[in-house]
C-alpha positions in Angstrom: 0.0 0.0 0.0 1.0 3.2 -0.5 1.1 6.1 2.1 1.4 9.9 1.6 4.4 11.8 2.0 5.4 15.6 3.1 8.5 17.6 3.9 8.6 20.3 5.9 11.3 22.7 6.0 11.7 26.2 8.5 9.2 28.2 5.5 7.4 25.5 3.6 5.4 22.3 3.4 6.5 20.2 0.5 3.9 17.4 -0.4 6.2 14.5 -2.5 4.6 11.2 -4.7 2.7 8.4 -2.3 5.7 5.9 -0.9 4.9 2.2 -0.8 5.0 1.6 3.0 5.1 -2.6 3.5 6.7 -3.0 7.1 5.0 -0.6 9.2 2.3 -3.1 11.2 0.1 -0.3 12.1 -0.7 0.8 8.7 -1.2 -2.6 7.5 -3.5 -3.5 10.2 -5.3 0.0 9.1 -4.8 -0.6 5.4 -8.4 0.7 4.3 -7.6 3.8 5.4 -3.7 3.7 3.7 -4.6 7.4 2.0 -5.4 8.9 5.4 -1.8 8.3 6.6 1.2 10.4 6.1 4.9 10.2 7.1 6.4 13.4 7.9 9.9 14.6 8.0 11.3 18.0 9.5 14.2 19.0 6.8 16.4 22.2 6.0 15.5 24.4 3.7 17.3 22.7 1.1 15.6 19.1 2.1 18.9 18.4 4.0 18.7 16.9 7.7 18.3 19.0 10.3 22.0 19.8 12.2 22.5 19.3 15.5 22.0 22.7 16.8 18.9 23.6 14.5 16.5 22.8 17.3 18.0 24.0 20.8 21.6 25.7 21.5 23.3 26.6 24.5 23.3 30.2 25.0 25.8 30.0 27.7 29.4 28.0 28.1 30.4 26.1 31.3 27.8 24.3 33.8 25.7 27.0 34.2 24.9 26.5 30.1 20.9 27.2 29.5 19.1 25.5 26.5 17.7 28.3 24.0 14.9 27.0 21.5 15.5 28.2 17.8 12.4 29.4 15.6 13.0 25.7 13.7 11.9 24.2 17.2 8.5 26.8 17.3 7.9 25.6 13.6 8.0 21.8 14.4 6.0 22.5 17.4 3.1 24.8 15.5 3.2 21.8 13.1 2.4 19.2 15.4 0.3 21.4 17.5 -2.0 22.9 14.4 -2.2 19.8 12.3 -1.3 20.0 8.3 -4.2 20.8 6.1 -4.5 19.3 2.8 -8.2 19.9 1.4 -10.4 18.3 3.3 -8.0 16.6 5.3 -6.3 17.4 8.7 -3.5 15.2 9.4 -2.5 15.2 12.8 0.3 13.7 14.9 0.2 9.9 15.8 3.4 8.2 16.6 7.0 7.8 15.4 9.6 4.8 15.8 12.9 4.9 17.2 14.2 5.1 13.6 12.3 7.8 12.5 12.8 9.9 15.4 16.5 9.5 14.4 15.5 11.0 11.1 13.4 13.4 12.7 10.4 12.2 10.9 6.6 11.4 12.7 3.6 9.6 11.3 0.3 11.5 11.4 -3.1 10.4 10.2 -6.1 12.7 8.9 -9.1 11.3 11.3 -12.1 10.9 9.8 -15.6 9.5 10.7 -15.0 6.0 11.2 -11.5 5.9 12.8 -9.6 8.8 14.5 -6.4 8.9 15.5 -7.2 7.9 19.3 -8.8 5.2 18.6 -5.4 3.9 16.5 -3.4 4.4 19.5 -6.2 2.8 22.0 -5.7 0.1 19.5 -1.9 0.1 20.1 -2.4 -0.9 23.7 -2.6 1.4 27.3 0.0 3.8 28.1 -2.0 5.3 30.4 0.4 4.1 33.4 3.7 5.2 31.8 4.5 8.8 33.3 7.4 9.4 31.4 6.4 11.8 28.2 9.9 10.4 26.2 9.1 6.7 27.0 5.3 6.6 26.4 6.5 7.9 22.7 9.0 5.5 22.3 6.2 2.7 23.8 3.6 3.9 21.0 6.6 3.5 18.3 7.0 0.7 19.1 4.3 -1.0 16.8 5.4 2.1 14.4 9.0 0.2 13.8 9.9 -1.7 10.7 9.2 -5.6 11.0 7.8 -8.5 9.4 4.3 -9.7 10.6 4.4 -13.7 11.0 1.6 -15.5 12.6 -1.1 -14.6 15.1 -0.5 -16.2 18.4 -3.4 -16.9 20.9 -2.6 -16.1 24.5 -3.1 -19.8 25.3 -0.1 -20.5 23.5 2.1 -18.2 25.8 4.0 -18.9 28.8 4.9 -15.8 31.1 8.2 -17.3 32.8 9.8 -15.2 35.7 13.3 -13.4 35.0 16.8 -15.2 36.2 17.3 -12.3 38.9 20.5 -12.1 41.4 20.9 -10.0 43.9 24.6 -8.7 44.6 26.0 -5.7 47.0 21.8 -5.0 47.3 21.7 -4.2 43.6 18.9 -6.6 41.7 20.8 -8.0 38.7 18.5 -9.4 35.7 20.6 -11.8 33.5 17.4 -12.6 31.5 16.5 -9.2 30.7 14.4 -8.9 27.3 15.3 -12.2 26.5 12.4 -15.1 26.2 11.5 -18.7 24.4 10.5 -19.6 21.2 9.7 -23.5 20.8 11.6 -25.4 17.7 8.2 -26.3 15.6 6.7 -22.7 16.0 10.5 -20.8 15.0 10.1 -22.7 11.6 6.6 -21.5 10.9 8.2 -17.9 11.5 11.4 -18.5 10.0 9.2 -19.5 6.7 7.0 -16.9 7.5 10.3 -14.3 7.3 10.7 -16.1 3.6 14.0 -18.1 5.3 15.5 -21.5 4.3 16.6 -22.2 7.7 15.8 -21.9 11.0 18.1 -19.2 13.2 18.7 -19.1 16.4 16.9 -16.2 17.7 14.2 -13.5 16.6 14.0 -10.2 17.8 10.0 -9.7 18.5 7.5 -7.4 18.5 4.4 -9.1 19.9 1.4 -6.7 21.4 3.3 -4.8 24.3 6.1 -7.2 24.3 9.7 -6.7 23.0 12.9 -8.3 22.8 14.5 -11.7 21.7 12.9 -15.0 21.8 15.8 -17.8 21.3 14.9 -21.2 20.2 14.1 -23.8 22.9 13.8 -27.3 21.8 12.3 -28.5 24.9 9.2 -25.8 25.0 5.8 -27.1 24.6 4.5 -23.6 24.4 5.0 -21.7 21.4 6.4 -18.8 23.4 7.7 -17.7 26.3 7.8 -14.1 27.6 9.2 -12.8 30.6 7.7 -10.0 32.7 10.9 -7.7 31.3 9.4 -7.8 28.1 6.2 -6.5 28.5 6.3 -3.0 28.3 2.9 -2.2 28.0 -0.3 -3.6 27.8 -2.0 -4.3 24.2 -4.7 -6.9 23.2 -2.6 -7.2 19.6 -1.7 -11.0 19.0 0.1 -10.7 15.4 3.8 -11.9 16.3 6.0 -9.1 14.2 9.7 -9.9 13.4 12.1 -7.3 13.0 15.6 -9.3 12.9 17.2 -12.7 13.4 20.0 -13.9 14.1 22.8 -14.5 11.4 26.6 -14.0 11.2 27.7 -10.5 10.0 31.2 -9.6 9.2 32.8 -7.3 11.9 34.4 -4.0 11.2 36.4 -1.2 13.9 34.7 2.1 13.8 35.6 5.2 15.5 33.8 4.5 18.4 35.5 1.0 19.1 38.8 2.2 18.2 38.3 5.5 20.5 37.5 3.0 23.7 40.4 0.3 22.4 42.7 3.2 22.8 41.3 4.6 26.0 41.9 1.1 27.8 45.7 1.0 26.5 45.3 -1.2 23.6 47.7 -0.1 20.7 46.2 0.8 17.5 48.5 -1.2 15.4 47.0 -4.5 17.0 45.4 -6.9 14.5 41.9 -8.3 14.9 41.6 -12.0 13.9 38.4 -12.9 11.7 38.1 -16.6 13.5 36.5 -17.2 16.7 38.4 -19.8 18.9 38.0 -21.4 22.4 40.0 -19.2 24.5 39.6 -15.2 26.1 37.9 -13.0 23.8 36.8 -9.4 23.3 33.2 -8.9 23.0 32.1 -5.7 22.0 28.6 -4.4 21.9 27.4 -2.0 19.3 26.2 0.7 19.9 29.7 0.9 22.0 29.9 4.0 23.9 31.4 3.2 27.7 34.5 1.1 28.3 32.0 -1.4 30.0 30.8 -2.2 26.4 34.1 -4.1 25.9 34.8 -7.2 27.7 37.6 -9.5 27.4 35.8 -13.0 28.2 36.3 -17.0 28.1 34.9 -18.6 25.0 33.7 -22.3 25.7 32.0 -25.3 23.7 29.4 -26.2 25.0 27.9 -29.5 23.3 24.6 -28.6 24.6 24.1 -25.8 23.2 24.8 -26.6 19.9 22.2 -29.9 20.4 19.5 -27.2 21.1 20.5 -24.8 18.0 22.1 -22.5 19.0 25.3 -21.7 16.9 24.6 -18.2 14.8 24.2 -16.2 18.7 26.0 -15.4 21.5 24.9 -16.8 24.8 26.1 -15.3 27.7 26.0 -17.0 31.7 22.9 -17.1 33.4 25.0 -17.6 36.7 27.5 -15.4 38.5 27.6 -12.0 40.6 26.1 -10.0 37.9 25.4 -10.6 33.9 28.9 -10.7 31.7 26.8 -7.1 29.6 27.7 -3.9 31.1 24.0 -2.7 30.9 20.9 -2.3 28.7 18.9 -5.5 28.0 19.0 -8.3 25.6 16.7 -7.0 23.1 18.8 -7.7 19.9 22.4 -5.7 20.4 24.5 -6.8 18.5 27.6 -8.3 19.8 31.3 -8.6 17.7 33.7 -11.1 19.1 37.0 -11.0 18.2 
């Protein structure tokens, strides 16, 4: 289907050709009323992306710095605030994915008699209880993202399992953090579903309020099983969308790797072999920002493992002090070994 399309720069609206739109679940699921939706995207005046500054500056150096909002930031907000009017329609803001808020671009929809744009996000589940503006955005994106619906899953088909949780130095450690079960039979429906000749290891899920990774488990009866870390809010919507897998990708330094190599004393002339082996590794965890998101771990064979399926993933301890990650969850980083 196709969806409309507008840019919208500090002094005009550009309207641009309808864009086939085929992995957004929400407009699929809303499909008769494809025409009604728009994707938006807040540009320079010569269609470029928006710099860093164009919103909000610092008027001020040093700690006592204050935050000044540019006219750019008062036009995105009158935007958003006044709706865009295009004939007969008003399009008005309804969500935006983690993706496109990196591109600065939001999704609005032009209500009309039978469906409004509250009713598409009472649809999307209740995020009534989430207080925090920034994360009840991100919450309603996250049906906005790009994935692949699969099959619908009937609630009596899914297990809620408790988190592996350790307390240490009175700090509750989750080692099972977004991370949940996927039975063998069911993973190759979904694996054909995702158009795939195999069956990998691990998808990372969208399913109603739930997110993260369900690994393959070839002694669940169950087709899934969730853990209360990955529900993050409540939603009546059973289609089970796929946005990755797991698979082997070749590994490359960038700046940000090389910046935190250096920082912990490793020279820059030091080669990085291509072949994993059973011995200490460095596991790095894109995106890698802190020192933490380097580790230098033991890399073991575990026979087991590789009798349940999983070879194309990295499984990390479900025992110990505190998890072998230096934070976030398990919801699809991706981790180079070298």
């Amino acid at each position: 289907m196709s969806c409309h399309r507008a840019l919208v720069t500090p002094t005009k609206i550009y309207c641009l050709d309808p864009e086939l739109e085929k992995s957004n679940y929400v407009v699929k699921n809303f499909a008769e009323y494809a025409s009604d939706f728009m994707r938006v995207t807040f540009v320079e005046e010569h269609w470029s992306k928006l710099s860093i500054n164009a919103i909000s500056t610092n008027v001020q150096l040093g700690i006592f710095s204050k935050p000044f909002r540019t006219k750019i930031y008062d036009r995105i907000l009158s935007v958003l605030h006044n709706r865009i009017v295009i004939g007969d329609k008003k399009f008005e803001f309804l969500a935006f994915s983690a993706s496109q808020l990196r591109s600065n671009s939001v999704w609005m929809f032009a209500s009309n008699d039978k469906v409004k744009a509250e009713d598409i996000r009472e649809w999307m589940g209740c995020f009534k209880k989430i207080r925090s503006i920034s994360k009840c955005a991100a919450r309603m994106g996250q049906l906005s993202s790009s994935a692949l619906p699969t099959l619908v899953v009937p609630v009596q088909d899914v297990d809620i399992i408790h988190d592996i949780e350790v307390n240490s130095d009175g700090i509750n450690y989750y080692f099972s953090d977004g991370i949940g079960k996927i039975s063998l039979p069911f993973a190759r429906q979904v694996a054909q579903k995702c158009g795939l000749d195999y069956t990998p290891s691990a998808f990372q899920i969208r399913y109603g309020g739930y997110k993260g990774v369900a690994a393959v488990d070839r002694n669940s009866f169950r087709k899934m099983s969730l853990r209360h870390s990955m529900l993050k809010f409540e939603s009546k919507i059973r289609m089970l969308n796929v946005t990755k897998w797991s698979e082997f990708m070749p590994c490359f330094l960038n700046r940000e790797i090389v910046s935190l190599l250096s920082t912990l004393g490793i020279k820059d002339e030091v080669d990085v072999e291509k072949a994993i082996v059973i011995r200490k590794v460095v596991v790095m965890k894109n995106p890698c920002l802190h020192p933490g998101d380097i580790r230098v771990l033991e890399a073991v064979y575990d026979a087991q493992l590789k009798e349940k399926g999983l070879v194309d993933c990295l499984v990390f301890l479900q025992k110990g002090e505190r998890p072998h990650r230096s934070g976030g969850d398990l919801d699809g980083d991706q981790f180079f070994i070298s």
